[in-house]
C-alpha positions as CSV (number, residue, x, y, z in Angstrom):
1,X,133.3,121.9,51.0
2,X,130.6,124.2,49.8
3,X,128.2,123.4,52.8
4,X,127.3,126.3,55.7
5,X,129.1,124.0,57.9
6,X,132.4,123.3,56.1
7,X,132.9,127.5,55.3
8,X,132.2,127.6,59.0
9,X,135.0,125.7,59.8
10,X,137.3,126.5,57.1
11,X,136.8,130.1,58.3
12,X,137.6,129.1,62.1
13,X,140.9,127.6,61.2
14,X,142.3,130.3,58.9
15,X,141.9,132.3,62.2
16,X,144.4,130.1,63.7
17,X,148.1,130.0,63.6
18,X,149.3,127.6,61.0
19,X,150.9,125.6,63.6
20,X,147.8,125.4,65.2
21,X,146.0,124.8,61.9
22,X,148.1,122.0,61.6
23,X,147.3,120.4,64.6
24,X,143.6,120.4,64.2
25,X,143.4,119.3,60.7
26,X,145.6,116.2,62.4
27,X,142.8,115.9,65.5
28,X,140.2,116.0,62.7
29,X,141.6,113.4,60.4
30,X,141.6,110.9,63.6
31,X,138.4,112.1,64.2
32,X,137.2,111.7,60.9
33,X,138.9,108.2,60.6
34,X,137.0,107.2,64.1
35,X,133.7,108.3,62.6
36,X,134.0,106.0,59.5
37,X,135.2,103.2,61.5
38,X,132.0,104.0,63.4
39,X,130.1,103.7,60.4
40,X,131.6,100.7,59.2
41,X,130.8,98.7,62.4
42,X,127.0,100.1,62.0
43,X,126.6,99.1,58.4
44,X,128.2,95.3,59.6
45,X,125.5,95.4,62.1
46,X,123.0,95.9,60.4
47,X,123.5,93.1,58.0
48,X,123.7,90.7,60.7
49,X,121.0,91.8,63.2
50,X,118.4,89.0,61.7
51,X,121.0,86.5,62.5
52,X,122.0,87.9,65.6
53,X,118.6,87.8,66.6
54,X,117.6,84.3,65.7
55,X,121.2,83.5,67.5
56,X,120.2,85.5,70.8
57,X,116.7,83.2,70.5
58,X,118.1,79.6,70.0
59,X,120.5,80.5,72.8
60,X,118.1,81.6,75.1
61,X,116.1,78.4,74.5
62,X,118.8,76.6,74.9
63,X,119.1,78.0,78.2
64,X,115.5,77.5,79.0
65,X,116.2,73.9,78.6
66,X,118.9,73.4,80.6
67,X,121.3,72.8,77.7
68,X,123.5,75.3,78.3
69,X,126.1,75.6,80.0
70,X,127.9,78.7,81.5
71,X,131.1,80.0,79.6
72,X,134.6,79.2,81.9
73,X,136.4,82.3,80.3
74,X,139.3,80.9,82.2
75,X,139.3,77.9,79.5
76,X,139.3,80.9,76.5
C-alpha cells in the first residue's frame, strides 16, 4: 500500500497496541469482505438492469390490463 491513504492508516495502527492492532485489521477484513460483496451485487446489477427494465414494463402492462393478479405471499 503505497497510496497517501494506506501510509495513513498503516501509520494509525502501529500507534495502537498490538492487541488492538489485531482487532482492527479483523473489523477491517469484514469490512473489506462487505465492500466486495457490495461490489459484486452492483456489477450483477448492472448486467441485468435492461432486463429488469423490460421485466418491470411487461409487468406493469400486465397490470394495466387487468392480467395480474396480486401475490398471496401466504401461498410462497
Amino acid at each position: 500500500m503505497s497510496s497517501t491513504a494506506g501510509i495513513t492508516v498503516i501509520k494509525m495502527l502501529e500507534s495502537l497496541p498490538e492487541a488492538m492492532q489485531n482487532r482492527v485489521v479483523e473489523h477491517l477484513s469484514e469490512y473489506l469482505a462487505d465492500l466486495q460483496d457490495e461490489l459484486k451485487w452492483d456489477k450483477q446489477f448492472k448486467k441485468t438492469q435492461k432486463q429488469l427494465v423490460v421485466a418491470a414494463k411487461r409487468a406493469k402492462k400486465e397490470i394495466t390490463k387487468g392480467h395480474a393478479m396480486p401475490m398471496d405471499y401466504d401461498q410462497l
